[in-house]
C-alpha positions, 0 to 999 in steps of 0.5 A, a space after each residue: 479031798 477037793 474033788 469029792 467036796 466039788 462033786 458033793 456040791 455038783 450033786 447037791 446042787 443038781 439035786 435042788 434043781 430037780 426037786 424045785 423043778 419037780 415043784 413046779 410042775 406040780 403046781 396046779 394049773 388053777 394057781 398059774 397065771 393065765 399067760 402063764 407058757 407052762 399052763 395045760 388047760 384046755 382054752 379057746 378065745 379070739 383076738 383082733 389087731 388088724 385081723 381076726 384071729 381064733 386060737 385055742 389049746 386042748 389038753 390030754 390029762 395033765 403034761 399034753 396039749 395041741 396048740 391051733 391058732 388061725 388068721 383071716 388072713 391066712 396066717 396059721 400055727 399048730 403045735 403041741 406042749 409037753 411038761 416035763 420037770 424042767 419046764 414045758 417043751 413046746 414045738 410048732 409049725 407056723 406062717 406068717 405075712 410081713 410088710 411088702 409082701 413076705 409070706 414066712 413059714 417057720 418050724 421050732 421046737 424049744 422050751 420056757 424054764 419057770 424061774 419061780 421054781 428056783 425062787 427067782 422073782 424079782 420085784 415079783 416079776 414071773 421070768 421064764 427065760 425061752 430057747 429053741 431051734 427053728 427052720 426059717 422060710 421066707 418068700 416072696 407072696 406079692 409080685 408087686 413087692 417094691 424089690 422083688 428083683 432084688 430080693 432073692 424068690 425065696 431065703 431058708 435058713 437053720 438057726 435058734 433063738 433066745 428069749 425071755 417072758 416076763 409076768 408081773 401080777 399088779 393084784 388079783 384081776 391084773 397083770 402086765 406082761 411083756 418079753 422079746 425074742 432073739 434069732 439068728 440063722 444060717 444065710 445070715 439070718 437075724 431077727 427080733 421080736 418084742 411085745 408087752 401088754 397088759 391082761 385082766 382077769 374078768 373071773 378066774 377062767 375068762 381074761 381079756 388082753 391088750 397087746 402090742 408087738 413089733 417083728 423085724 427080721 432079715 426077712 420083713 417087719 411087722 408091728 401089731 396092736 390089738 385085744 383078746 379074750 381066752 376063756 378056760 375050761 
């Protein structure tokens, strides 16, 4: 009798995940909030910190899109998202260039869960709890690098990450925004990145952002500060 009453409740609940799952991805994109991960539109825009940086996403119909960001400084990220019912799957081919002359290149695929379709909104805070699996490569790019002959030419490691991103709308136009990422890795591989911001939403498909952000893994670290502007289409 237990046993049919513990699987009734199992079933029960599975099903209110789905169906509040389900919800979600049907919200209409128009209702999410621009930094919204789980957002298919289609958007260009362009950010500066210490470099330019163009970025963009195009979508196919309502659960696709392709993902392009690219640097003047040589570093780059392409990619591409796909909804499901749980949250929206997202994989990516990435480079990027930390102090002293580290060049790293990394490949992931994971995903962001919307809280909200659980009704989970604390003091009005948007969580999207992240996790993935990523290949890490980090290398020398600068033989000027202070320790280059103790740091090996070139370090590759198979791991995954956790996360979190948080969203708390202030009012209709404003919204702060802030997160971190956890990873470890094979060959020893750890790391950490946190950012928060602030957005301001100019009309309903332009918004501008002001960021900070601070990277540190077993590879480099790197701090930004900069500012954005998205437009939607």
């Amino acid at each position: 009798m237990t046993i049919g009453r513990t699987k009734s409740r199992t079933c029960l609940a599975t099903m209110f995940i789905f169906a509040a799952s389900v919800s979600w991805a049907q919200t209409g994109e128009n209702e999410k909030l621009a930094d919204d991960p789980t957002k298919i539109v289609t958007k260009f825009g362009a950010r500066y910190s210490d470099f330019g940086t163009v970025f963009g996403s195009v979508a196919f119909g309502p659960v696709t899109k392709i993902n392009v960001s690219i640097s003047e400084d040589d570093q780059w990220r392409i990619g591409g998202s796909y909804l499901f019912d749980f949250g929206i799957v997202n994989f990516s081919a990435s480079e990027q260039k930390l102090e002293g002359g580290v060049k790293q290149t990394q490949y992931a695929i994971g995903t962001f869960v919307p809280l909200a379709a659980f009704d989970i909104q604390p003091k009005g805070w948007l969580l999207f709890p992240a996790l993935g699996a990523n290949y890490t490569d980090g290398r020398i790019s600068n033989s000027d690098f202070d320790f280059a002959d103790a740091f090996p030419a070139e370090v590759a490691s198979k791991g995954g990450y956790v996360g979190i991103l948080g969203l708390k709308p202030l009012s209709e136009r404003w919204v702060i925004k802030t997160g971190g990422v956890l990873s470890a890795g094979s060959n020893d591989y750890s790391g950490f990145t946190i950012g928060a911001g602030v957005t301001f939403n100019a009309s309903p498909d332009d918004s501008i952002s002001v960021f900070g952000s601070h990277i540190d893994n077993t590879f480099g670290q790197r701090d930004l500060v900069g500012i954005s502007y998205t437009r939607e289409f």
